[in-house]
N, C-alpha and C positions, 0 to 999 in steps of 0.2 A: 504494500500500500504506500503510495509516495505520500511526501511530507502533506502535500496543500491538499489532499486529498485528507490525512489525518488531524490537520490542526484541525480544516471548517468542518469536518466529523465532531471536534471535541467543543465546537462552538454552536455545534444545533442542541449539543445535548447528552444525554446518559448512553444514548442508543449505538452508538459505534465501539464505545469502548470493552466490550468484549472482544471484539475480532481487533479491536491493537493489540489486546494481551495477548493474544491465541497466536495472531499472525505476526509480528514484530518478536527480535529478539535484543537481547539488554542493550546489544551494540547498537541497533537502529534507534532504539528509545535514547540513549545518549546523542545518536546524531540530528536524533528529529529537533531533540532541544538544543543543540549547540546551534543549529541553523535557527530554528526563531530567538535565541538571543543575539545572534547577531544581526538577521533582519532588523529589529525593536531597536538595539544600540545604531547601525546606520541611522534610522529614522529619529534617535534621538539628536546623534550630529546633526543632522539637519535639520531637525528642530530649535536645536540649539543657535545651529548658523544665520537661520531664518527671523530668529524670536525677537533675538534682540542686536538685531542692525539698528533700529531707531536708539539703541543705547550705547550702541558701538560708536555712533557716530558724534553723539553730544561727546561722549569721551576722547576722541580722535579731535575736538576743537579744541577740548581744557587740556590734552598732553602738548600743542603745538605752543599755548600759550607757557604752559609749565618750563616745555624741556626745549622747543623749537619745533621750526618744521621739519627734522631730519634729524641723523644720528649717525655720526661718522664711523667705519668700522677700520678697525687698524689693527696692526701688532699687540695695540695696548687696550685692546677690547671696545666695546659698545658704548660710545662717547656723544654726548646729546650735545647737541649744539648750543644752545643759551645755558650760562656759567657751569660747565662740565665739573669743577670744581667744588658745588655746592649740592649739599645732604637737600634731596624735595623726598613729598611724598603725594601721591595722585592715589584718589579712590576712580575704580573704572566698577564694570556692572559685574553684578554675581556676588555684590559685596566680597570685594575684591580689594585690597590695600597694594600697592605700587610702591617701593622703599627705595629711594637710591639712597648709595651712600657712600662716595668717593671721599670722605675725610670718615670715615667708621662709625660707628651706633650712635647715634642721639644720647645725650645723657638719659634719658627715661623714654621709655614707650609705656604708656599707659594700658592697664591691664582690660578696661573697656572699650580699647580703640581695638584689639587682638585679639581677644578670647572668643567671641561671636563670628570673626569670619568667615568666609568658607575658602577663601585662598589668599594669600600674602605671596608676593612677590619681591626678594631682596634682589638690588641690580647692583652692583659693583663691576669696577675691571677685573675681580677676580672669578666671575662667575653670574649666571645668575640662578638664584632658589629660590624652589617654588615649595610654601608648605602650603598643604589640603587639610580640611578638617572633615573628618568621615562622624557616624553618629556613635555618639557616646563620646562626643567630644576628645576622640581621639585623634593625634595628627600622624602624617605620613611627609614625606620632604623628598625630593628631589632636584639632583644639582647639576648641572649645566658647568664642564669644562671648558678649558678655553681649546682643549685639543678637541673639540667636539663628544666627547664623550659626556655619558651619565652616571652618575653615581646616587643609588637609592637608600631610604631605608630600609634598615633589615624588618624591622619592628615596626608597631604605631607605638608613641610614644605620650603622655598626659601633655596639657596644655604649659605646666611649670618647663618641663624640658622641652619642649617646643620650643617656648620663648627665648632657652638657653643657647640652643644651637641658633635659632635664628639673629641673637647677638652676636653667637662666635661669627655666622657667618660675615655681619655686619662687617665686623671686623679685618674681614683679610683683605691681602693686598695680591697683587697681580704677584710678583715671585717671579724666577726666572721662566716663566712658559710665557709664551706668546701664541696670541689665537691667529687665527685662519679662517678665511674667508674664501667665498668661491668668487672666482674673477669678473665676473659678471656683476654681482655685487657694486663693483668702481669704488670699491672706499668707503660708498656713502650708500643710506637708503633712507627717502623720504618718509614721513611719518604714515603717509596713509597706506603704503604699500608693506609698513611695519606693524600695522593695526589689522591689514586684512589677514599678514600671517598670523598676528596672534588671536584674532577670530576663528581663524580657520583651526589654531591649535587648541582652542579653547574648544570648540566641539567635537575636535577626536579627543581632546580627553576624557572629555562627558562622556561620550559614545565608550570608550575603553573603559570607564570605571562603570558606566553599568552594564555592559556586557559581562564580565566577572564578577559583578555582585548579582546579576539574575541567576546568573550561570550556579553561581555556589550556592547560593537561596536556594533554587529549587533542585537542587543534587542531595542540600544537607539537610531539607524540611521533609524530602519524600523517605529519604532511607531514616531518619531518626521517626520520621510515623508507623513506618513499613515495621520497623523491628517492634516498638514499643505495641502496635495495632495487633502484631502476630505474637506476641508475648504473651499477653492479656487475653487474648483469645485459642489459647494452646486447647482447651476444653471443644472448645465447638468451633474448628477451623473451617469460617464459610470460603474461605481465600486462602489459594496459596500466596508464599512470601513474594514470589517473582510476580503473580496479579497484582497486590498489593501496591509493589511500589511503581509498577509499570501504569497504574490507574492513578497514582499520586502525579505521578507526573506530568502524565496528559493530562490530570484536570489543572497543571499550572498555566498550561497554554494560552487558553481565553481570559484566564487573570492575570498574567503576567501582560499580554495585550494592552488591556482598559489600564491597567497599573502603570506602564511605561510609558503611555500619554501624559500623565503630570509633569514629570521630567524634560519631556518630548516639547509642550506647549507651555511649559513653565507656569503650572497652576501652582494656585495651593493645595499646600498636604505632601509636596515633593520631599519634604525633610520627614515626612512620615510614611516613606516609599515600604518598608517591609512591613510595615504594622498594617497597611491597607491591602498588599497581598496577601500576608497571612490571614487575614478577617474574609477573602474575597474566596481565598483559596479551602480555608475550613470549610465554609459552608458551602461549594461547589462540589469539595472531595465527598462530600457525608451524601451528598443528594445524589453523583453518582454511585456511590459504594451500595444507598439504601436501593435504589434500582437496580443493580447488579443482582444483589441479593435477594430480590422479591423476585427477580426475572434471570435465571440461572442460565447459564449457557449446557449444549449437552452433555457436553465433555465435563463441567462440572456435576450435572446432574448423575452422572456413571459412576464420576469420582465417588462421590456423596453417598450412593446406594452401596457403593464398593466397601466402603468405610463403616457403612452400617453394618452390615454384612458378615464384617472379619470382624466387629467387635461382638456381634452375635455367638458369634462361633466363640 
């Protein structure tokens, strides 16, 4: 059964998911969802990309007036044209904080200008770091070489040590490396042509962090139901464990859907992305499992008499 033929199956209804169980095997069930999470993550990109150009662009006026119209690229890194020399700092959209900081950390960064974000951006000649804040107010950081490379967190870290490395990073200076640039480049790149790429990066990142958060959501919600559901019901096993969690899964599909539009179209309740899946997805998974159950397939119904049967005996 091909995929688009099994998602709008699990979007009419209870009625197809016996022949997913039957007919799919664990590896198709993993590919069926790897491909709708990544459809949902393109279309959040682009949702993203799409959303907020009207906010991209008020900020593309207040950086021209901040840093200049342009930003010279050299041996000694990403250098803004009006006073290169001097600590600014720019909010852009997504509540997003912009840090430069060619003379090192501010003497204080306030803990209510930091602790609510969802992304801060430190720009130095040494680099530039990007920290994210994920839910439960945990942060993640990634840094930008001047050889072009990346260097991650291993960890997510609390918001105190955030703050710390985000000082140290304040702090450093260029060092003997020297960046690189591609020739085309010429030196220089105008501000709006610097705004479209970090638009454009700003929705593959979206698109990347909820591809891997749908993706682990519903890998880690179906197999920790699947085991706990066939635990509890060792006595009177309506389902096997492989039905179980092959029916968890498919019914993430049409919820995972309606869910990844908040992100997508940037509603509210985005910062409340799994708590509205799992609410969407419990009571989806129970409504097809109770029709599964009232409406046996045959092969279960053989199992079932088989079962009775031998315990007879």
């Amino acid at each position: 059964m091909s995929f688009w033929r099994s998602f709008f199956g699990t979007c009419r209804g209870p009625y197809i998911f016996h022949d997913l169980c039957k007919k799919h095997s664990w590896g198709r069930v993993i590919w069926h969802l790897f491909v709708l999470c990544l459809l949902c993550s393109i279309c959040i990109g682009i949702g993203n990309y799409l959303m907020v150009k009207f906010r991209w662009r008020a900020a593309y006026h207040k950086f021209n007036e901040v840093f200049g119209a342009s930003v010279e690229l050299s041996e000694s890194g990403i250098i803004p044209r009006n006073a290169p020399d001097e600590n600014r700092r720019q909010e852009l959209p997504y509540n997003t904080l912009l840090i430069y900081t060619p003379e090192g950390p501010d003497a204080e960064y306030a803990d209510e200008t930091l602790e609510k974000r969802n992304l801060i951006i430190v720009w130095n000649q040494a680099g530039l770091f990007v920290f994210t804040r994920h839910d439960g107010d945990l942060w993640s950081w990634v840094r930008y070489l001047p050889d072009g490379s990346l260097e991650n967190s291993a960890d997510l870290i609390g918001y105190p040590a955030m703050k710390d490395k985000m000082i140290e990073f304040a702090g450093m200076k260029l060092g003997d490396s020297r960046w690189a640039f591609p020739e085309s480049m010429d030196g220089e790149m105008d501000s709006y042509r610097l705004f479209r790429l970090i638009r454009f990066g700003f929705a593959v990142g979206k698109a990347a962090l909820f591809f891997v958060s749908s993706l682990m959501l519903i890998l880690f919600t179906s197999l920790i139901f699947s085991v706990i559901y066939w635990l509890l019901s060792m006595k009177k096993q309506l389902f096997s464990f492989t039905t179980l969690w092959k029916t968890a899964v498919y019914a993430a599909f049409p919820v995972i859907l309606v869910v990844n539009a908040f992100p997508a179209l940037q509603l509210p309740g985005t910062n409340y992305y799994s708590y509205l899946f799992l609410i969407g997805w419990t009571g989806y998974l129970f409504y097809v499992l109770r029709y599964m159950a009232l409406n046996p397939s045959a092969d279960e119904e053989d199992e079932k008499k088989q079962g009775e049967a031998n315990g007879s005996n």
